[in-house]
C-alpha positions in Angstrom: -13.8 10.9 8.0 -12.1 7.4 9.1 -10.4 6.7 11.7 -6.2 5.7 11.7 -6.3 2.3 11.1 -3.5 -0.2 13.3 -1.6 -0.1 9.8 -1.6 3.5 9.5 -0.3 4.3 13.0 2.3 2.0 12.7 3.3 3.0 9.7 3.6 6.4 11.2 5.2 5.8 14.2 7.9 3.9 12.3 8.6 6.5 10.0 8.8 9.4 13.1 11.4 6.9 14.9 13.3 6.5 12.0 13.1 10.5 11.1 11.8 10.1 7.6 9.5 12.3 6.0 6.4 10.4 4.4 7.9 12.0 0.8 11.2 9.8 1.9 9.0 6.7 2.7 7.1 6.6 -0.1 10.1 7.3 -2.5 11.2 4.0 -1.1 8.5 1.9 -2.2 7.8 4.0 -5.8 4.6 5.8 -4.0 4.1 9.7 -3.8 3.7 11.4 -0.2 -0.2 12.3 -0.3 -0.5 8.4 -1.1 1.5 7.7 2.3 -0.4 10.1 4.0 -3.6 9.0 2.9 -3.0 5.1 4.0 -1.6 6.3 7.8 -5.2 8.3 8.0 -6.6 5.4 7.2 -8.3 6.8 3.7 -6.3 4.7 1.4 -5.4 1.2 1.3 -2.4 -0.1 0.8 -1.7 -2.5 -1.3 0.3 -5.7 -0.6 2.8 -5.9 -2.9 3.7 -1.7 -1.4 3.0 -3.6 2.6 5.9 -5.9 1.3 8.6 -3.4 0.2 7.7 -1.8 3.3 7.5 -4.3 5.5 11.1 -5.2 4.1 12.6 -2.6 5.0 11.5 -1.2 7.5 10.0 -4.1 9.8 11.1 -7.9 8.8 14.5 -7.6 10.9 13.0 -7.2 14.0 10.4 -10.6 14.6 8.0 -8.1 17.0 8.2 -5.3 14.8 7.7 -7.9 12.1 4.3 -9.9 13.8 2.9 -6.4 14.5 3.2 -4.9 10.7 1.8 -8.3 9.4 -1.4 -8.6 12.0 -2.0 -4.9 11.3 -1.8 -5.7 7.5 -4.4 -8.1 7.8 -6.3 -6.1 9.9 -7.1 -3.6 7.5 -6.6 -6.4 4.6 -9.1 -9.4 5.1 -10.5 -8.5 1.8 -7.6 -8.1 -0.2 -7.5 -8.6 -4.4 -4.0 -7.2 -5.1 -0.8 -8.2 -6.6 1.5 -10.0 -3.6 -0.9 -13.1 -2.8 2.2 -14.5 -1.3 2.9 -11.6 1.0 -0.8 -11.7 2.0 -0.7 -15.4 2.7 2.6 -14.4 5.0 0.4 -12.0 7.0 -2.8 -14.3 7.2 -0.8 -16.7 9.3 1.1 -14.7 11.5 -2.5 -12.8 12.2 -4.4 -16.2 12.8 -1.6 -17.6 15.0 -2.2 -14.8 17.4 -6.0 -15.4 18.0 
């Protein structure tokens, strides 16, 4: 089994602060709840162009909330070959700005 990765908890605790169910989440971003699921356990990718939608609404208005979504993202995403190269170029900096 893997572990949570840092994307998956946040996602997580976002989602229990904001009182959403994962089915409500993902219905926001035009993904299913097992999908959802699977990416806070840390069994699933996600993949950028979903991180965007996500990160729009749920993170980009607050810059700390923001910065830790992004470095998470690129945490789990240093190999990443999905649609949203800008996005993904977004999150590289922020993450390489904070070593």
């Amino acid at each position: 089994m893997r572990q949570r990765t840092e994307l998956g908890k946040l996602l997580a605790k976002r989602r229990v602060d904001l009182g959403m169910t994962q089915r409500e989440m993902a219905a926001e971003i035009g993904a299913s709840a097992p999908f959802l699921s699977a990416v806070e356990y840390g069994w699933k990718k996600m993949p950028a162009n979903k991180a965007e939608m996500l990160h729009d609404l749920y993170f980009a208005h607050c810059p700390k909330l923001s910065e830790a979504f992004l470095r998470a993202f690129c945490m789990d995403y240093m190999d990443v070959d999905t649609p949203g190269v800008e996005f993904v170029s977004k999150a590289l900096a922020v993450y390489w700005r904070q070593l």
